[in-house]
C-alpha positions in Angstrom: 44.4 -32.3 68.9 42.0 -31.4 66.2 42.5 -28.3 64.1 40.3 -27.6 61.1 41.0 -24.9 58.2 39.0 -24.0 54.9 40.3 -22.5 51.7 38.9 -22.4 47.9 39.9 -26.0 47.0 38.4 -27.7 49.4 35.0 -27.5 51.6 37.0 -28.3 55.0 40.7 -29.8 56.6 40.3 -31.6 59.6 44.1 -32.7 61.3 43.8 -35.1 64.5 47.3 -35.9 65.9 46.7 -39.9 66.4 48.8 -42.9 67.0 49.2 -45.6 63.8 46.1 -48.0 63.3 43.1 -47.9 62.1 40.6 -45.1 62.5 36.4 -45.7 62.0 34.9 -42.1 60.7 31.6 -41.1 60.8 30.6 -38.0 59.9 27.6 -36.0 59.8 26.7 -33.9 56.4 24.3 -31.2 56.8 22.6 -30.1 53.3 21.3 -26.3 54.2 19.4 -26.6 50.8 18.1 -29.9 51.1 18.9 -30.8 47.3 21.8 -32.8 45.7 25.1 -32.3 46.4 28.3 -34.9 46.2 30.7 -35.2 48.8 34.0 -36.4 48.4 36.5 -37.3 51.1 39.9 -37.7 51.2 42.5 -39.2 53.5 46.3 -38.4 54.3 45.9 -36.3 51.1 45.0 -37.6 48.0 43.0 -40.7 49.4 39.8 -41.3 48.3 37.5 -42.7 51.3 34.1 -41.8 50.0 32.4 -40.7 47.6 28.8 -39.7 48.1 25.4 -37.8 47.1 23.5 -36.6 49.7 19.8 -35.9 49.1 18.6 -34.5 52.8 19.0 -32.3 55.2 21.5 -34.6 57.1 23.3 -37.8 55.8 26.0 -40.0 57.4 29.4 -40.8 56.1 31.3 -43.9 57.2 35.1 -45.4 56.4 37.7 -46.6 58.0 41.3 -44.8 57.4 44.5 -46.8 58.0 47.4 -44.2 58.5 50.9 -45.5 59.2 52.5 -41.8 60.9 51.0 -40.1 63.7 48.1 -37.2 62.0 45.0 -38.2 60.1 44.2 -35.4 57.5 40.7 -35.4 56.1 39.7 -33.4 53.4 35.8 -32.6 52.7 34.7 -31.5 49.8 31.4 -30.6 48.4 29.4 -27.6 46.6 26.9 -26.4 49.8 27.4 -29.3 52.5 28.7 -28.6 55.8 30.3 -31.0 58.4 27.5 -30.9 61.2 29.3 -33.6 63.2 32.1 -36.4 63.1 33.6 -39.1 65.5 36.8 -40.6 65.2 38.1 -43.6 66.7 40.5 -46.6 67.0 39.2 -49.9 65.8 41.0 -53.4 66.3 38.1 -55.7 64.2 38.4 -54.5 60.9 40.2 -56.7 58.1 43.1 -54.7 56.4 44.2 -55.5 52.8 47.9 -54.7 52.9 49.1 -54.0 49.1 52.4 -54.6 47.7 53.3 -52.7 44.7 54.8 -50.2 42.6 53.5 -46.1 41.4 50.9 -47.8 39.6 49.1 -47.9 42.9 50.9 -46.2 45.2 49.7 -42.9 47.3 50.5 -40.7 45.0 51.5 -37.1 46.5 50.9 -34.6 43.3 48.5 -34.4 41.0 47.4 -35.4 38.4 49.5 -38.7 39.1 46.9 -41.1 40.7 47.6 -45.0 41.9 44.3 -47.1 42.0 45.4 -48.4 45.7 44.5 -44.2 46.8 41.2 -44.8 45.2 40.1 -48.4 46.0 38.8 -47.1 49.6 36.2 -45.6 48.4 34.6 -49.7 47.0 34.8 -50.6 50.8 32.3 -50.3 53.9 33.9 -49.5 57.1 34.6 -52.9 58.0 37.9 -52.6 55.7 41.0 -50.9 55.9 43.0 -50.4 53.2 47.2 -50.0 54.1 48.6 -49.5 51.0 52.7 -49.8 51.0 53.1 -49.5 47.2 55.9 -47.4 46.4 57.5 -45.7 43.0 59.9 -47.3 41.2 59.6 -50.8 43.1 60.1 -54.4 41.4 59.0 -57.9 43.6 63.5 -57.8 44.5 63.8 -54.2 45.4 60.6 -53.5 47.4 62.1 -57.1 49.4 65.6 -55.7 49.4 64.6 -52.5 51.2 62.5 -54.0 53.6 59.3 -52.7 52.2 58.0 -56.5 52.5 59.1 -56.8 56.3 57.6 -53.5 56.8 53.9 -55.1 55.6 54.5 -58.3 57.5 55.5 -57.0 61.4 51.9 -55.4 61.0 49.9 -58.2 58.8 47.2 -60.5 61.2 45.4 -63.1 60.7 42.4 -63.1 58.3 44.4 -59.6 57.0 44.9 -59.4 53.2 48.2 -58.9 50.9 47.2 -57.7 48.0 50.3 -58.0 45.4 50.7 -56.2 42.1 54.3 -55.9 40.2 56.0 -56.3 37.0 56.6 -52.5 35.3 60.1 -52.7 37.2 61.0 -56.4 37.1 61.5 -56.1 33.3 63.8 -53.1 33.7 67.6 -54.1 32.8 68.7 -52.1 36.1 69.0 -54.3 39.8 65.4 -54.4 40.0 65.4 -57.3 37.0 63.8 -60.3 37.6 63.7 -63.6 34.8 59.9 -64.0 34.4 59.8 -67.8 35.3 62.4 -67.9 37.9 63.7 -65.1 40.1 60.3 -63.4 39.5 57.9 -66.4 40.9 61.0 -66.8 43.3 60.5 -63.2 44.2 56.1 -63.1 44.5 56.2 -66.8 46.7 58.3 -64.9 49.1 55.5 -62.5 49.6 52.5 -65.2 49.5 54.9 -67.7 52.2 55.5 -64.4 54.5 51.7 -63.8 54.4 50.9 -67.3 55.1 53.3 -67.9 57.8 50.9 -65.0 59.6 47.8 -66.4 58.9 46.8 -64.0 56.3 45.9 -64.3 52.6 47.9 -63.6 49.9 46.0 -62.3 46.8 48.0 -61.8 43.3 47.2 -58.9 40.6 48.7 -59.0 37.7 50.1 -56.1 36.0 47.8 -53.8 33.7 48.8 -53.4 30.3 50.7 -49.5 29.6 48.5 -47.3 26.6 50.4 -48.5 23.6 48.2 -49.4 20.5 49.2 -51.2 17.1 47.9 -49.8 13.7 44.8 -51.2 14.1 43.6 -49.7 17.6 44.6 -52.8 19.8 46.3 -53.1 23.1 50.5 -54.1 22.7 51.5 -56.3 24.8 55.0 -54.2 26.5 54.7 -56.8 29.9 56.2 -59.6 28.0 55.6 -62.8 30.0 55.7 -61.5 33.7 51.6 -61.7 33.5 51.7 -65.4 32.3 54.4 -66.3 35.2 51.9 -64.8 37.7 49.1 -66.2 36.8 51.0 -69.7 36.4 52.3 -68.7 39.7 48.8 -68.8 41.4 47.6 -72.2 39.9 50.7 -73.8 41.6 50.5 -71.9 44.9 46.4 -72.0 45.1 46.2 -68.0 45.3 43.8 -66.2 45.1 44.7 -64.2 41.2 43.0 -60.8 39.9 43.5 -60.4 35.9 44.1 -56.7 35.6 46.3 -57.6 33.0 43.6 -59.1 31.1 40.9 -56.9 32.5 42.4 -53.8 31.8 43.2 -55.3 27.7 39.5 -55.2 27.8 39.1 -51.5 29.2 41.8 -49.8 27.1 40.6 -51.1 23.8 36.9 -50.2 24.6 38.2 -46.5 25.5 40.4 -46.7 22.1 44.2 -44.9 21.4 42.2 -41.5 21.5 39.8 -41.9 24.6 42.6 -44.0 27.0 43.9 -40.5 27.0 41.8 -39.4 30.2 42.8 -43.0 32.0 46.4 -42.0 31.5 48.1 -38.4 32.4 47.8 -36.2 29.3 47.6 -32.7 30.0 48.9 -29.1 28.4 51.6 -27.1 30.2 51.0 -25.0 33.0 47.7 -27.3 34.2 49.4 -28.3 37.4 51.6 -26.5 39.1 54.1 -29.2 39.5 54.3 -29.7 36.0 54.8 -26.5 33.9 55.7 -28.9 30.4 53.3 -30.5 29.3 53.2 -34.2 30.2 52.3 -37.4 27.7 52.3 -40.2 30.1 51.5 -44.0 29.1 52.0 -45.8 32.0 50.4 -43.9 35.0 46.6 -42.9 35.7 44.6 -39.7 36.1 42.5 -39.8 38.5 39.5 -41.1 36.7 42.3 -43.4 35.0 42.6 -45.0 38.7 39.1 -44.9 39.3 38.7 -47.3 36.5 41.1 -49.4 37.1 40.4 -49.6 41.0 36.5 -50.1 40.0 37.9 -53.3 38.5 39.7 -54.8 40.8 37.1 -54.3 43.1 34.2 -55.9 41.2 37.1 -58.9 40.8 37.1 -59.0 44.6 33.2 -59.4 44.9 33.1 -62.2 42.6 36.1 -64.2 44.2 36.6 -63.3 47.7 33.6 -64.7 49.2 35.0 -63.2 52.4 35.2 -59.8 51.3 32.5 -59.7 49.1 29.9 -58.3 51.6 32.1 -55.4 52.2 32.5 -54.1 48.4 30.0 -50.9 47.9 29.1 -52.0 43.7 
């Protein structure tokens, strides 16, 4: 069943009540005033599947949408474009990167609270799905202990993807601890033998640095040495390894202590609704914050991946 609804945030809802897999959309955008307009599409919410200017009269959209329940929601938005037509369905020969991870890139439900795994779909053609399993609050222990893990691999194939990014939560001094160079590489080789054992590749990320600056404008290191035991972690296990850690050093300081402030969630009270103090956040991304960071980690795809590298839209 599809049922379709406007309002004044967005250009048009579309709801299709569907079985889990993966979904290929094409859609249709008509231009009634044959100039420039962008059009953004979302997924199950806050999932950002394309992002596009169209220039003519008609232009196509195309993505593929993982979704783990039983409705697709897609959200079009746009100034003047109108959806002149759109097909939907189920496709088994698309590679799906899996991620493993905590809120820093989980599918964050309210805004302004944005993970980079709800923005990364946008850097893929349709020949990828992106399932992303991240969830609040997780460490490598807990997000095993509650079956999060088990969840990933009795849907993971061969020539899929597991993405795996964590290390906020394993420092905390709660049950979620792990010892950087023990229970911690104990912890991530559970996830790259699981995804191995299935025929699919195991890729670790290590953990971006939080927006904390010393008295001369410089990234602080808070991580401590869960980014070193990752990336030691890969050399042993012959993993495929993405530096956000090191990458996202690089970003923060260019941006400075003053501009980070629009990758991270700063805002005044009242701005969203969810929120009515006013919120100073250092470890979570706006949604340009995500953009960033997911922008990296996809241009660190296309120059290690070979096998995914045709697929990355940069």
């Amino acid at each position: 069943m599809l049922n379709s609804s406007n309002s004044k945030d967005e250009s048009l809802k579309i709801r299709v009540n569907l079985t889990e897999g993966n979904y290929l959309v094409q859609a249709i955008i008509n231009n009634n005033k044959n100039n420039e307009d962008n059009v953004t599409v979302k997924a199950q919410g806050r999932r950002v599947m394309a992002v596009k200017t169209i220039s003519k009269i008609l232009d196509n959209v195309e993505f593929t949408v993982n979704i783990a329940n039983n409705e697709l929601v897609l959200d079009f938005y746009s100034n003047q474009s109108l959806i002149k037509d759109i097909g939907i369905k189920k496709v088994d020969d698309v590679t799906v990167i899996y991620i493993a991870g905590d809120s820093t890139v989980c599918d964050q439900e309210k805004e302004p609270f944005t993970g980079w795994g709800q923005i990364i779909p946008c850097f893929f053609t349709s020949n990828v799905a992106i399932a992303n399993y991240a969830y609040s609050g997780r460490s490598t222990k807990s997000f095993i202990e509650e079956g999060r893990l088990d969840n990933i691999i009795n849907r993971i194939r061969e020539g899929d993807y597991l993405f795996i990014q964590f290390g906020h939560n394993d420092q905390k001094e709660d049950s979620r601890h792990t010892e950087p160079y023990s229970t911690y590489k104990e912890m991530l080789k559970v996830y790259i033998d699981k995804a191995r054992e299935k025929g699919a590749i195991p890729v670790l990320i290590t953990p971006m640095h939080r927006r904390f600056f010393n008295e001369n404008g410089k990234i602080i290191n808070t991580l401590g040495q869960y980014p070193d035991a990752m990336r030691q972690l890969a050399k042993e296990e012959n993993v495929f390894l993405i530096d956000l850690n090191e990458k996202s050093e690089r970003l923060f300081n260019y941006y400075g202590p003053d501009g980070t402030k629009k990758l991270f969630i700063y805002a005044s009270p009242g701005k969203y609704s969810d929120y009515p103090n006013d919120i100073e956040d250092n470890t979570h991304f706006s949604e340009f914050g995500a953009y960033e960071i997911a922008r990296i980690v996809a241009k660190e795809i296309k120059n290690k991946i070979v096998l995914l590298k045709s697929y990355i839209k940069l």
